[in-house]
KEKE-3310 file (N, C-alpha, C; in steps of 0.2 Angstrom, whole numbers, plus 5000, padded with zeros to 4 digits):
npx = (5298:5286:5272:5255:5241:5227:5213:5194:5189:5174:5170:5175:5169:5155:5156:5160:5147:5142:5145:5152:5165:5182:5192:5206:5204:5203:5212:5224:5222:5233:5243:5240:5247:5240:5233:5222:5220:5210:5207:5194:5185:5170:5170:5180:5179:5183:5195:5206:5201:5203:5201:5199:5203:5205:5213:5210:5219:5209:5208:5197:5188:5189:5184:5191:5188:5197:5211:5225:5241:5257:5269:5279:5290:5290:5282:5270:5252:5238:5223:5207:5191:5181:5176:5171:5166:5168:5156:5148:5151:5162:5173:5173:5179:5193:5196:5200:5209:5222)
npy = (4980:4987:4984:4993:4997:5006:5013:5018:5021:5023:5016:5003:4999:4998:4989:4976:4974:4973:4964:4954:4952:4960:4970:4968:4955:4955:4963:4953:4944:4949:4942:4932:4919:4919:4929:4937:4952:4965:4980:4991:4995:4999:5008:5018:5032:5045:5041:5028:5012:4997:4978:4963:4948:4934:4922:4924:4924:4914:4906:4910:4913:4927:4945:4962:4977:4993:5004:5012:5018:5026:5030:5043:5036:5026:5017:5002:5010:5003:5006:5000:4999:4990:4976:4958:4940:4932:4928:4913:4913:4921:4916:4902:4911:4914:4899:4894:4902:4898)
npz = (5458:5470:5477:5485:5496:5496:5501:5502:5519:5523:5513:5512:5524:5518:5508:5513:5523:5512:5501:5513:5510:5514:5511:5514:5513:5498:5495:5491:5485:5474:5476:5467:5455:5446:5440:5434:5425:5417:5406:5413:5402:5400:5412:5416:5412:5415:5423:5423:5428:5434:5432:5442:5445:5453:5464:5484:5499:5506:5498:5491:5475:5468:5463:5459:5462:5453:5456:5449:5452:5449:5462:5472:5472:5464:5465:5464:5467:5471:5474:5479:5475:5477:5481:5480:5478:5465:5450:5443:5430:5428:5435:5429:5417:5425:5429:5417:5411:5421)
capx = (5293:5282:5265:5251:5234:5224:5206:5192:5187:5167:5166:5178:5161:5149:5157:5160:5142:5135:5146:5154:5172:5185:5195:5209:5206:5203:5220:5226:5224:5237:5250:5243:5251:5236:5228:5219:5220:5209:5204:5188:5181:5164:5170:5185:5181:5187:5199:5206:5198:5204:5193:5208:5200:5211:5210:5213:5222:5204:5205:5189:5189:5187:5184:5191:5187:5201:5214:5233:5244:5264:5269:5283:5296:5289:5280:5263:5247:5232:5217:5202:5187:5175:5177:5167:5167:5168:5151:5151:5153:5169:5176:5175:5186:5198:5200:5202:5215:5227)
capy = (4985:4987:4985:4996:4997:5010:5015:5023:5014:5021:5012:4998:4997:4996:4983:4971:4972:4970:4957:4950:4952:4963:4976:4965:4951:4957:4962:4945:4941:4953:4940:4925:4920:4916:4935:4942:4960:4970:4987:4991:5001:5004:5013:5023:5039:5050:5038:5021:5008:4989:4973:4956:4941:4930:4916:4925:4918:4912:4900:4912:4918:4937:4951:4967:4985:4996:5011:5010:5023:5025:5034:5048:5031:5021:5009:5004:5008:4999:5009:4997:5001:4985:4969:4953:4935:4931:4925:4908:4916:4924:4912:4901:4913:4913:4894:4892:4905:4895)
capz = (5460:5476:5478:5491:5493:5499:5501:5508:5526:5525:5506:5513:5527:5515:5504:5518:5525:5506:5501:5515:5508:5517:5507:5516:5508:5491:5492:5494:5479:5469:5476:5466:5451:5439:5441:5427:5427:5411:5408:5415:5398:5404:5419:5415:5405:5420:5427:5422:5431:5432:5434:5444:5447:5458:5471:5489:5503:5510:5495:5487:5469:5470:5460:5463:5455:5458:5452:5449:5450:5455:5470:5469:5473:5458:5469:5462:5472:5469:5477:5480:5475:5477:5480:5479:5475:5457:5447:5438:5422:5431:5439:5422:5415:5427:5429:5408:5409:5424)
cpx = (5288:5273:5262:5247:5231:5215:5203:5187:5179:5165:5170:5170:5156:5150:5157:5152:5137:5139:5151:5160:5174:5189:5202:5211:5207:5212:5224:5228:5227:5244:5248:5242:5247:5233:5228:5218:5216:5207:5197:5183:5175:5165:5176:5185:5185:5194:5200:5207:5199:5200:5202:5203:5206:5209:5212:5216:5218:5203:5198:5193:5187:5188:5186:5191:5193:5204:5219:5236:5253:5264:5276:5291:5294:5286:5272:5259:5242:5226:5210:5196:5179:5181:5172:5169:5163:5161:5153:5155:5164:5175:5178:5180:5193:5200:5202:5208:5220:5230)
cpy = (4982:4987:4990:4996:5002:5008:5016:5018:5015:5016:5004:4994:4994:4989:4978:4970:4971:4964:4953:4949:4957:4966:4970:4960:4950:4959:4958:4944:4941:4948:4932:4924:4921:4922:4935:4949:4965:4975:4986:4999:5005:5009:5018:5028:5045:5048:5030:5016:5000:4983:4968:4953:4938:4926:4922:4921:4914:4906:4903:4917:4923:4938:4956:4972:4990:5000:5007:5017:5022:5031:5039:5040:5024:5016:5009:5003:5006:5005:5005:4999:4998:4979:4962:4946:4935:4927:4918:4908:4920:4921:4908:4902:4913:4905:4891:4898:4905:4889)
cpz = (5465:5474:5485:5490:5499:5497:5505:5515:5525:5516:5509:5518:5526:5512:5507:5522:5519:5504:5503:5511:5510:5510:5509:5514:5504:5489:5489:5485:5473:5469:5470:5460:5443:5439:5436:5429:5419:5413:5409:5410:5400:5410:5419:5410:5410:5421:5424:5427:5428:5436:5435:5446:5449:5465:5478:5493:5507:5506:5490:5481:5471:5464:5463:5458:5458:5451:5452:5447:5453:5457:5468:5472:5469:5461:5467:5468:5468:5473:5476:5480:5479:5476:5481:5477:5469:5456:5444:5432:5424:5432:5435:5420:5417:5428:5423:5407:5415:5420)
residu = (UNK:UNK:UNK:UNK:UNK:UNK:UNK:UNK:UNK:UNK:UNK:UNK:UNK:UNK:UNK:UNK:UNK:UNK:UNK:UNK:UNK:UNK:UNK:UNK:UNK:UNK:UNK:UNK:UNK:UNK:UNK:UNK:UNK:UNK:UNK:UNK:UNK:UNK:UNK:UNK:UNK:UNK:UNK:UNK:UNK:UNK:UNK:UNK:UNK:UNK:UNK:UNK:UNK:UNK:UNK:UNK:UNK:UNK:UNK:UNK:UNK:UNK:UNK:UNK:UNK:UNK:UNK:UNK:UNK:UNK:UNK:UNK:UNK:UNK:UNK:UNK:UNK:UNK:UNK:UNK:UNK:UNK:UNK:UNK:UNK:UNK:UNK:UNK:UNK:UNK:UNK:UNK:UNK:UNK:UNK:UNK:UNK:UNK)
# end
């Protein structure tokens, strides 16, 4: 199965001038192998909402908030909400679950 990632360019805007992470790089991180991926309970009553912590190809742990949905050719898209470098607390969990 394929991967894509969409999303919208004026929130892609914001989120790079609040925190200095690209939507571009945020992606990055779906390729690497130790990703944590749960559901995002608190924010999914309309819509299911996923929290991935993963290293980028920058070498920087990231968080990303995002969708998933498949395409009419079963290919999953991911749609990026937010992105961000992970907390201590975050990051934590991510290197006790490599």
């Amino acid at each position: 199965m394929n991967f894509s990632f969409e999303w919208d360019t004026n929130k892609a805007k914001i989120n790079l001038k609040k925190h200095q992470i690209s939507f571009e790089e945020g992606k990055t991180i779906f390729a690497d192998p130790f990703l944590i991926t749960t559901l995002d309970e608190e924010h999914s009553d309309k819509e299911e909402r996923f929290i991935s912590i993963g290293t980028s190809t920058k070498q920087r742990i990231l968080l990303v908030i995002h969708l998933e949905k498949i395409d009419f050719t079963d290919n999953i898209v991911i749609r990026i909400i937010s992105c961000r470098k992970a907390t201590s607390t975050e990051r934590k969990i991510y290197e006790e679950n490599k």
